[in-house]
N, C-alpha and C positions, 0 to 999 in steps of 0.2 A: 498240612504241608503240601500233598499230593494238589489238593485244589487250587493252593498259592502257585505252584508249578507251573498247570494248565493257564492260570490266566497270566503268568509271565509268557508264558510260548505264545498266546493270543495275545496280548501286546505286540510282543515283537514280531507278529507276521504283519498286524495290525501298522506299527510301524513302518513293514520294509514294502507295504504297498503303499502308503503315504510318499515316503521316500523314491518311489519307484513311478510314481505318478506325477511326482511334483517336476524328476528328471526331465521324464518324458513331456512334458508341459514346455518346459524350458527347452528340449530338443527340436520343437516343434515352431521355436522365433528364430529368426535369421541372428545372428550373435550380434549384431550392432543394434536392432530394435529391444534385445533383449538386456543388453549393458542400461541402454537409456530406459527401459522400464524399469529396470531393477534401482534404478539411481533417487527412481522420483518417487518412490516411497520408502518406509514412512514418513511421515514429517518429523525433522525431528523440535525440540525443545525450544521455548521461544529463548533468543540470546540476552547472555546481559548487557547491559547499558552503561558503562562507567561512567558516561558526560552526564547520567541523570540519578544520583543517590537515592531518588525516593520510587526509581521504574517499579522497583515491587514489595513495595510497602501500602499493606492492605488497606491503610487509614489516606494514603494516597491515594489508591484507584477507589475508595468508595466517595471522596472528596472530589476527584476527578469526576465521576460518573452524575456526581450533583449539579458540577458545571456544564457539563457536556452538554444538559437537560434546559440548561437557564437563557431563559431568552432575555432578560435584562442584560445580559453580557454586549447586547447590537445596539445599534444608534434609538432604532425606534422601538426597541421591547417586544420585537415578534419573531427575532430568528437565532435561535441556536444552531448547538453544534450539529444535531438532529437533523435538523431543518434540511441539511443536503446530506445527511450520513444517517439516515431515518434506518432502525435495524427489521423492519419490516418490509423495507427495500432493498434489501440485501447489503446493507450499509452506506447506501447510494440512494441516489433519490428518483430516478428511471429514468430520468428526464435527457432529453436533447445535450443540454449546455444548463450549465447551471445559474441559477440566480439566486442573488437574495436581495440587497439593498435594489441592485439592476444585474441585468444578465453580464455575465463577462468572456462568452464564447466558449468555453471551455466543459468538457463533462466531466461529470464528478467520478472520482475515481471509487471505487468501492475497499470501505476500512479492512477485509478480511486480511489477515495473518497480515498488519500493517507495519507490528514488530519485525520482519523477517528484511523490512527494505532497505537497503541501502543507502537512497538515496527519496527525497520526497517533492512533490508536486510534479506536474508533465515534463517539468526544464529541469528538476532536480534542483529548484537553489536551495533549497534545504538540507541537512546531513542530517540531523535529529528530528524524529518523532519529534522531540518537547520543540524544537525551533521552526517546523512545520504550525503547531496549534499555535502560533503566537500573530501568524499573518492572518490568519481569516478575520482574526477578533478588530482588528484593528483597517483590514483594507478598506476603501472606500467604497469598492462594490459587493461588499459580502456584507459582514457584519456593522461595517463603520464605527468600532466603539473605542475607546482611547483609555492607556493605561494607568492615566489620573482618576478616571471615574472611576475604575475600576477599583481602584484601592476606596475610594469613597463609598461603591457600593457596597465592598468586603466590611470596612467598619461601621454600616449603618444596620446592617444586616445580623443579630445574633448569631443562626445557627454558622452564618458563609463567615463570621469572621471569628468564631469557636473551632473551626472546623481549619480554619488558616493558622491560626495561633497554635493549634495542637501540634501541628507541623513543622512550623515553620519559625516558630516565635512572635511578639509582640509587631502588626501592624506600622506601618512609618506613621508621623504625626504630617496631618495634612493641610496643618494650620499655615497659613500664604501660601499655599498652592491657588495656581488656576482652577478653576471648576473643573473644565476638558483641556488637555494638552496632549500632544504625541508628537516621535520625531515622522516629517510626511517628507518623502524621498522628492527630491528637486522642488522642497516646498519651502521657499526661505521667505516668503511673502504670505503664504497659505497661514490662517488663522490659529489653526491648530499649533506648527509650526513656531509661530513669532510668538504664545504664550508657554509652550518646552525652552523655548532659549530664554523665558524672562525667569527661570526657575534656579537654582544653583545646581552644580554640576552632582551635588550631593543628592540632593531631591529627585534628579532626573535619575539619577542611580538606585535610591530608593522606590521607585517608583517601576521601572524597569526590571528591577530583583521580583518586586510582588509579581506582574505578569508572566516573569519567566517561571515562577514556583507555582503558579496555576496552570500553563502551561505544564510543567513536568507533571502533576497530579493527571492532568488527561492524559500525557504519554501515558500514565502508570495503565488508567482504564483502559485503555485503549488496546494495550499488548495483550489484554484479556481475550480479544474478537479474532479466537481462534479457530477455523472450521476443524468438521469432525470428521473422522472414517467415512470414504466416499468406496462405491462399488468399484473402484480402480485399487485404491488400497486393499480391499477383500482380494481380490485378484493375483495381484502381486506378493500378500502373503499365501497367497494358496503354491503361486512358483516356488516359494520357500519351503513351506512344508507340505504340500498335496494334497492337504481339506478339500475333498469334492465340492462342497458345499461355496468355500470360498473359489476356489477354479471353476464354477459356472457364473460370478459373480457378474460377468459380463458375456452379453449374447455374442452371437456371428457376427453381427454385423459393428458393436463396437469392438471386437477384436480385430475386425478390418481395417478399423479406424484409427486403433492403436497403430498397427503394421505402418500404415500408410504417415501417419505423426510422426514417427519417428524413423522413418526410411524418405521412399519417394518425393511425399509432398512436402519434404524440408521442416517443418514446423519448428523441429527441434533442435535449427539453428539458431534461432534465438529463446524458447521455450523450452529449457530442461530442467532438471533436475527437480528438488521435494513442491516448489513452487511455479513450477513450470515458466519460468523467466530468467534470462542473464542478467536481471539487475541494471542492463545497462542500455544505452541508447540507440538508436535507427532511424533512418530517413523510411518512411514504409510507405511512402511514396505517395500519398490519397491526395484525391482531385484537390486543385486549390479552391479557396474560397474567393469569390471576387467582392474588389472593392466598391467602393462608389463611385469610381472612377473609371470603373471596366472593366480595370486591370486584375490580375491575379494577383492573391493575399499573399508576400514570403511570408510565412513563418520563421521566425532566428530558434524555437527553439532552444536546446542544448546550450547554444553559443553565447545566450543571454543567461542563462541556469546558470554555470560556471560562475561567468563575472559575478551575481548576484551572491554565490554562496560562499565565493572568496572574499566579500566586501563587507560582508553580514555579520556586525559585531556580537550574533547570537550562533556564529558558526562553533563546528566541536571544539573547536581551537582557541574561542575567543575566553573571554575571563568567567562566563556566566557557565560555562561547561564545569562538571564536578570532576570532570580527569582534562583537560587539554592536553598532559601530555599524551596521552591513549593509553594509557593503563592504572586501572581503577581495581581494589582491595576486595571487590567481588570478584575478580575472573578474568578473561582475558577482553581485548575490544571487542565489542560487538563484530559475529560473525556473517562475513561478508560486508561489512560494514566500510563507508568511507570514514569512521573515524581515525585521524590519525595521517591520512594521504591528501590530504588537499595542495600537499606543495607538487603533487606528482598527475594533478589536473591542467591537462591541454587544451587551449582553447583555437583551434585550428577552426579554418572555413568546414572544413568537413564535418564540425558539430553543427552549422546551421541547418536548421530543419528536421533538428534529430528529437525525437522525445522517445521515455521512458516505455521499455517492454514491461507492458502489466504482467502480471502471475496469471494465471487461469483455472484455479480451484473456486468454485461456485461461478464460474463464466455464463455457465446457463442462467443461471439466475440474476446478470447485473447489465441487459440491457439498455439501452442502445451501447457500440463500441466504436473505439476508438477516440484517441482526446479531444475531437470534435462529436463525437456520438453521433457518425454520417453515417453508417450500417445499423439497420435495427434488429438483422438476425447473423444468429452464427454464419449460416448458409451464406449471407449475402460479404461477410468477412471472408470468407474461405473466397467463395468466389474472388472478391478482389487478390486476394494471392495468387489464388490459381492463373489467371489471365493477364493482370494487370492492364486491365482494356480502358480503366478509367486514371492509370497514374500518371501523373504530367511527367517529361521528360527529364531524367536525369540532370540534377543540381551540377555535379562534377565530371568530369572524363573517368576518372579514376575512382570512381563510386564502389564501396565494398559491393561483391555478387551475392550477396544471400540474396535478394530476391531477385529470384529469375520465374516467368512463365512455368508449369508443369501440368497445364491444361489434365485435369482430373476431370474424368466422367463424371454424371449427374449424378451414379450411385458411390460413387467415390467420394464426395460431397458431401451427402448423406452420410456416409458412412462416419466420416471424420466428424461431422456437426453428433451423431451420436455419442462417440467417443469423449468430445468433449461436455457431455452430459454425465457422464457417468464421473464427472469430476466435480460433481457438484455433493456438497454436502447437507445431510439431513440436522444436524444444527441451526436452532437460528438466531442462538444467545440471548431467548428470553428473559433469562438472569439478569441480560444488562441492560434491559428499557429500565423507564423511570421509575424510582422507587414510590410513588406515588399512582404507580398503574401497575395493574393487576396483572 
C-alpha cells in the first residue's frame, strides 16, 4: 500500500509538471497564433457523405481502388485514375499542368484528405467527391472514355462485373446500344453526342446510373487517402498536455515560422484550421499567361465553376444524389460541405478569377504550386505573397485586401517554407497502390 502511495505522489508531481509545462508553452504564443494553432489540430474524422450510400462501404472502396488502377477506363487503354493521382507522387503527378489524352493547362491537385472538401476541381463545378470522378473518365483531354463502353466493358469483364453486381445489382442489357455514346456539352453534331440522343431516354438513364455507381465506389477509395500525425501535430499535442518529447517536436526555426503563419505574414487568412484552407475561393493574383495573341489569358475561374455545378445534372441536388434533400440515415451533411446550399451560390463578377484554396498538409511534398504549377518551390510561393512583385493589377476597385505586400526577410522565408514542412506527413498509403503490386 505504502509503495502504491509513493508512485500515486510521483504521478501527480509527474502530472503537475506536464501541466505546468504545457501552461508555460502556451504563455509563451501571442493568444491570436496560439487560438489558430490550437484550431488546426487534430484532424479530425473523415465526414459522412449522405449523396453517396456506399462512401464507406468496404466492398465499395476495394471495387473503387480496382478501378482507380484500370487503364481500360480511357479512350486508348493507357491512362487511369493513377495516371495523374499516382500515390508515389504524393497523390499528384509532380508535373507542371497535367496531361493525359493532351495537356489541359491546369495542375493536378493532390488527393490527400480529398474527403474533407467542400467543393472539387480549381472552379469548384463539382460538390461531390463521386460527381468529381465522373468528369476525367469521360473529358476529351484526360481520359476520353464514354459511359456506354463502360457498361460494356463492366459486362465483358467477370471479376469488374462480379464486383458491380455485388453492389449494385444486375448490369443494364446493352442490346441496341451504340458501341460509344456520351452526353458532349455544346456537342449536338459531335459524334459521340448524335448516338446518346439515338438511345431512349431509359438507356441513357441506364447507362448514366452505372457510371455514377463507379464513380461513388472511388469516392468510397478515395476518402481512404488520409494523411498521418505530422510533427505539427506532435507539437500542438505537447501545448495540450506538456510531453517534452512532443513540445520539442519542432525546431527554432519552424516555430518561427509557425508565429509568422499565423500572425504577420497573413497566411492564415485564407489557410486555417485542421486542413489549413477556407474551402473557399481567391483571386491570388499570379502573373497572367499570354495568349497567341499577346494578350493576357483571363482566367473566369469561380465564375465558370458556379454556372457549371448549378447545371450539372450530377449535382448534390440532382436525382443521382442518395439524400438531395441533405440529410441522409447516417448523419448529418457532409461537414463543411456545399451539400444542401447551392441555391445560396453567387455568381458576381468578383468570382472571376477566383480558384480554390488548397489545404497544405503534405505541401512539401506535392510540387510544383498553384493551379497552373508556375512556383516550383515553397520559397518561391511565399515569395510571391510576400511582395507581390509579379501580380498583374487588381481585376476590381473593390478587391477583398487579404493579400497585401508584407515584404518578409530572407530568414523569415525560410522560416515559414520550414514550417510548412513540418506539415508534411510520414504516410504514404501504401495500402492503396495496386492490389497487384507489392
Amino acid at each position: 500500500m505504502r509503495l502504491a502511495g509513493v508512485a500515486l505522489v510521483l504521478l501527480s508531481v509527474g502530472c503537475a509538471k506536464d501541466s505546468e509545462r504545457a501552461a508555460s508553452a502556451r504563455e509563451a504564443l501571442a493568444p491570436d497564433v496560439l487560438a489558430g494553432v490550437l484550431r488546426a489540430s487534430p484532424l479530425p474524422p473523415v465526414p459522412v457523405d449522405p449523396t453517396n450510400a456506399f462512401a464507406d462501404d468496404p466492398r465499395a472502396a476495394h471495387f473503387g481502388r480496382v478501378l482507380f488502377y484500370d487503364e481500360r477506363f480511357s479512350a486508348n487503354g493507357e491512362i487511369s485514375c493513377a495516371t495523374c493521382h499516382d500515390p508515389d507522387l504524393g497523390w499528384a503527378d509532380g508535373s507542371v499542368t497535367a496531361a493525359g489524352l493532351s495537356s489541359f493547362g491546369l495542375h493536378t491537385p493532390s488527393l490527400w484528405n480529398v474527403a474533407h472538401n467542400r467543393w472539387f476541381f480549381w472552379d469548384g463545378r463539382a460538390d461531390t467527391l463521386w460527381s468529381q470522378a465522373v468528369e476525367p473518365w469521360e473529358h476529351p483531354n484526360e481520359m476520353g472514355g464514354d459511359r456506354v463502353s463502360f457498361v460494356r466493358l463492366l459486362a465483358a469483364d467477370e471479376e469488374l462485373s462480379g464486383l458491380y453486381t455485388e453492389l449494385f445489382g444486375p448490369l443494364p442489357d446493352v442490346q441496341g446500344w451504340p458501341a460509344t455514346a456520351k452526353p458532349v456539352s455544346g456537342g449536338g453534331s459531335h459524334p459521340m453526342q448524335m448516338a446518346w440522343d439515338e438511345m431512349s431516354e431509359e438507356s441513357q438513364e441506364a447507362a448514366t446510373r452505372v457510371i455514377v455507381n463507379l464513380a461513388k465506389s472511388v469516392a468510397a477509395f478515395e476518402r481512404l487517402i488520409v494523411t498521418s500525425e505530422t510533427a505539427f501535430d506532435r507539437y500542438v499535442r505537447g501545448l495540450r498536455d506538456g510531453d517534452p518529447e512532443d513540445l520539442s517536436a519542432l525546431g527554432p526555426e519552424e516555430l518561427h515560422g509557425m508565429e509568422l503563419f499565423f500572425s504577420d505574414a497573413r497566411c492564415h487568412l485564407c489557410h486555417h484550421g485542421p486542413f489549413f484552407t477556407d474551402l473557399e475561393f481567391h483571386d491570388v493574383r499570379l502573373p497572367y499567361e499570354t495568349g497567341a495573341d499577346g494578350e493576357p489569358v483571363r482566367e473566369m475561374g469561380r465564375w465558370d465553376g458556379i454556372q457549371a455545378v448549378l447545371k450539372s445534372p450530377l449535382n448534390s441536388e440532382g436525382v443521382y444524389s442518395d439524400s438531395p434533400a441533405g440529410e441522409g440515415e447516417g448523419g448529418p451533411v457532409i461537414s463543411g460541405s456545399a451539400h444542401g446550399h447551392l441555391e445560396y451560390l453567387l455568381r458576381s463578377t468578383h468570382t472571376k478569377g477566383e480558384f480554390k484554396t488548397p489545404g497544405l498538409r503534405n505541401v512539401g511534398k506535392t510540387a510544383p504550386y498553384t493551379h497552373r504549377g508556375i512556383y516550383e518551390s515553397l520559397e518561391q510561393v511565399i515569395a510571391h505573397y510576400s511582395e507581390l512583385a509579379d501580380a498583374p493589377p487588381k481585376r476590381h476597385e473593390d478587391v477583398e485586401e487579404i493579400l497585401v505586400p508584407v515584404h518578409l526577410a530572407e530568414v523569415e522565408v525560410a522560416a515559414l517554407a520550414a514550417f510548412l514542412r513540418s506539415l508534411d506527413s510520414p504516410y504514404a498509403g501504401s495500402e492503396l497502390r495496386p492490389l497487384n503490386v507489392d
